[in-house]
C-alpha positions, -999 to 999 in steps of 0.1 A, spaced: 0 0 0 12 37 -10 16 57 20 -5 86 9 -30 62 10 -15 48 47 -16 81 61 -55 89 43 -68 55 58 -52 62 95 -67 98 97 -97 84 87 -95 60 116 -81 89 137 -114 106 124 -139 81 136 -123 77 172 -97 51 169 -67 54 190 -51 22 187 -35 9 155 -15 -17 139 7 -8 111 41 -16 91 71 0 111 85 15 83 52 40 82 54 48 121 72 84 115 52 91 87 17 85 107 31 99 139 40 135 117 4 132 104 -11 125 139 5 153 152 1 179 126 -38 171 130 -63 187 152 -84 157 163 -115 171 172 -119 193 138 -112 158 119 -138 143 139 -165 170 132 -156 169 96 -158 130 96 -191 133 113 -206 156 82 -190 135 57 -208 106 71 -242 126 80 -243 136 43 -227 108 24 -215 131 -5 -188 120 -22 -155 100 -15 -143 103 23 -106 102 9 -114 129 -12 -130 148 13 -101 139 40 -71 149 13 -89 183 11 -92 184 50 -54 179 49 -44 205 23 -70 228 38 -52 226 79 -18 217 69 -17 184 77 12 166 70 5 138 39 
């Protein structure tokens, strides 16, 4: 797996509420820099009206999140 798409799929999980996950130790710095850079409770508010309104695609929606706070991908 790419690690855009490693670091998409673990802020989505971040996102929903997960705090515990498994992943290949070569992405560990990568995730942790995302993690970081992210304000948690904004990416769970804008999970929650991704979900509510089930417009489009969540990666989409979370790569925009990303670009739009200066998350780091």
């Amino acid at each position: 797996m790419k690690l855009d798409q490693v670091l998409i799929d673990a802020m989505a999980l971040l996102g929903l509420g997960v705090r515990s996950i498994s992943m290949e130790p070569s992405n560990f710095g990568a995730v942790k820099a995302m993690i970081v850079s992210a304000d948690d409770s904004r990416l769970r508010s804008m999970m929650d009206d991704v979900l509510a309104t089930r417009s489009g695609s969540v990666r989409g929606a979370l790569r925009r999140f990303a670009e739009g706070d200066s998350i780091e991908l």
